[in-house]
C-alpha positions as CSV (number, residue, x, y, z in Angstrom):
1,X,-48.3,19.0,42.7
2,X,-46.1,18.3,39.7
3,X,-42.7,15.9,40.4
4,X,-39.8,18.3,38.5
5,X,-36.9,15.8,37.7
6,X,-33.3,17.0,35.9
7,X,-32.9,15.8,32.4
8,X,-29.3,14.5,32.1
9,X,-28.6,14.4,27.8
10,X,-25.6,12.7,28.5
11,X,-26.4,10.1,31.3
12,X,-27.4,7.4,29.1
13,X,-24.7,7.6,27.1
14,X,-21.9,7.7,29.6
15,X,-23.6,4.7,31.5
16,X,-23.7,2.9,28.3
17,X,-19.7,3.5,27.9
18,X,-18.7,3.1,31.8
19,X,-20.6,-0.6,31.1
20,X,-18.5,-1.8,28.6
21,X,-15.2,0.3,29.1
22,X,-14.2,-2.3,31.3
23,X,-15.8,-5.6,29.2
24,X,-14.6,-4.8,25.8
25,X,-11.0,-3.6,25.2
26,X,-10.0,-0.9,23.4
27,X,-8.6,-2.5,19.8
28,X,-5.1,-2.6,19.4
29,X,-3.7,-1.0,15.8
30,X,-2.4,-3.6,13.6
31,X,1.5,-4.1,13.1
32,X,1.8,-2.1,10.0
33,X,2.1,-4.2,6.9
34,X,4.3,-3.3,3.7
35,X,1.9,-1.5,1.1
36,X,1.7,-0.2,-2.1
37,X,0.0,2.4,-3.0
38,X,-0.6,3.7,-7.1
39,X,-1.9,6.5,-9.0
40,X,-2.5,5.9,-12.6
41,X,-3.0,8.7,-15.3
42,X,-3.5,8.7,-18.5
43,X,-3.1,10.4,-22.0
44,X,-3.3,10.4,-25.3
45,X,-0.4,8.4,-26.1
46,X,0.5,6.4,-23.0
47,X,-0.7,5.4,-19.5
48,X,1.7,6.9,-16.2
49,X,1.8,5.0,-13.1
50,X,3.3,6.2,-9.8
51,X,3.4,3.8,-7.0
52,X,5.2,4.3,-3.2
53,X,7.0,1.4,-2.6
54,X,9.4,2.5,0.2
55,X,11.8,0.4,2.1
56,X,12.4,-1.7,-1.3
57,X,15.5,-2.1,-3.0
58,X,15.0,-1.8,-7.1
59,X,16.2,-4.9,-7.5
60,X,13.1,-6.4,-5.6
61,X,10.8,-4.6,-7.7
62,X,8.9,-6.6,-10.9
63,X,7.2,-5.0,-13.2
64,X,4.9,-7.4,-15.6
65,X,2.9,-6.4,-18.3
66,X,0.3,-8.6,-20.2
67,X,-1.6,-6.8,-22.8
68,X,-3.7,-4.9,-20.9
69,X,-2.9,-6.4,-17.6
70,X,-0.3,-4.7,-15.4
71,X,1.3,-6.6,-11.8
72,X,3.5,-4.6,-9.8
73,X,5.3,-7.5,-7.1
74,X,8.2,-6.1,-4.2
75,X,9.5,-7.7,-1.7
76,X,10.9,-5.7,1.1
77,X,13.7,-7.9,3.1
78,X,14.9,-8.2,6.5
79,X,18.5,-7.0,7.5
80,X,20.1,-8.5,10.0
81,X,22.1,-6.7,11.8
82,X,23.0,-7.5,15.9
83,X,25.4,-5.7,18.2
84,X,26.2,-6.4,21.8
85,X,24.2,-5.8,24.5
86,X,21.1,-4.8,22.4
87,X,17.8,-5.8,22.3
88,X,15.3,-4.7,19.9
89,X,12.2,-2.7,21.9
90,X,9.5,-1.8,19.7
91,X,9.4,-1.8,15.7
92,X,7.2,-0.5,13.2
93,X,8.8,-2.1,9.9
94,X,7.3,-3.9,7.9
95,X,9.2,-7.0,5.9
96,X,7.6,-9.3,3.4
97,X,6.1,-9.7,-0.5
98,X,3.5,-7.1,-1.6
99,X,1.6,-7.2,-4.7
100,X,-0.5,-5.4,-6.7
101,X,-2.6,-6.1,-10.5
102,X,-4.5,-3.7,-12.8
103,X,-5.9,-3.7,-15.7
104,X,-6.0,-0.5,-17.8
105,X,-8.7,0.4,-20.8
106,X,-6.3,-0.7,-23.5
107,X,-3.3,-2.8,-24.1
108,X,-0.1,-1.2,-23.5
109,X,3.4,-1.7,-25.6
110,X,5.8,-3.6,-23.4
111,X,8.4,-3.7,-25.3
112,X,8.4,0.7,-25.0
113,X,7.7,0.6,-21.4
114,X,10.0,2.6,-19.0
115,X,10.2,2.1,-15.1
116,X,12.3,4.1,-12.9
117,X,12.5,3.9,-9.2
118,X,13.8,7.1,-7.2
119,X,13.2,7.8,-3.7
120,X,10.7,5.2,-2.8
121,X,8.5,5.7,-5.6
122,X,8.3,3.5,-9.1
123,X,7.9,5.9,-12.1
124,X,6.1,3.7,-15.1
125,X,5.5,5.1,-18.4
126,X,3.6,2.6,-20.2
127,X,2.5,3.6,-24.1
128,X,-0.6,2.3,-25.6
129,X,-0.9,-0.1,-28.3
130,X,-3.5,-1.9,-30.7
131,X,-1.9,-5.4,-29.8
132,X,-0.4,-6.5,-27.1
133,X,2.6,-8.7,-26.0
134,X,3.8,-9.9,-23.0
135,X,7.0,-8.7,-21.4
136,X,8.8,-7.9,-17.6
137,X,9.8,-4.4,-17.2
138,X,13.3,-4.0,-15.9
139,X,13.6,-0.9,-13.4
140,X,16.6,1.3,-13.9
């Protein structure tokens, strides 16, 4: 006489997770950090870089551009601002110094470069040249 047993797909697997549900902890998301993302585009004339910076005042933006080498630094800072009687409970903002560097197929006239921050994102416009020179970007 033939032994007829229940197959249970799932069995294994929810044994496997009851086991270390308890051993291993969930992991706990990271306080966000202050980031930077960019998208770059190019034509025939000049290179266009948009990058989301929010939180970050213009004047804590810096734009440098080295030949073909472009760093984009901003430092979001801290205000402090207390009132009676309350305590802080949970907060997602990030403070600090982010940075990032690129380097794009050609070299890029500095002196003709145009940055513009509006709304949380830095607008660069950054024409090509043959030769390049070194120069910060100021951001209107």
């Amino acid at each position: 006489m033939a032994n007829i047993t229940r197959y249970h797909p799932f069995e294994d697997l929810l044994s496997e997770f009851g086991k270390s549900f308890f051993v291993r902890p969930f992991p706990v998301p990271a306080v966000a950090e202050l980031q930077m993302k960019i998208d770059v585009k190019e034509d025939d004339k000049s290179f266009t870089v948009h990058a989301d910076i929010p939180g970050v005042k213009k004047e804590d933006i810096k734009v440098d551009v080295e030949d073909d080498q472009v760093t984009l630094s901003a430092e979001a800072k801290q205000q402090k601002e207390e009132k009676k009687d309350e305590k802080i409970i949970h907060s997602e903002r990030s403070y600090g110094m982010v940075s990032r560097s690129f380097t794009l197929p050609v070299d890029v006239d500095a002196k003709a470069a145009k940055a513009e921050y509006k709304d949380g994102v830095l607008n660069l416009v950054l024409p090509k040249k043959a030769n390049g020179s070194a120069k910060r970007v100021e951001v209107a």
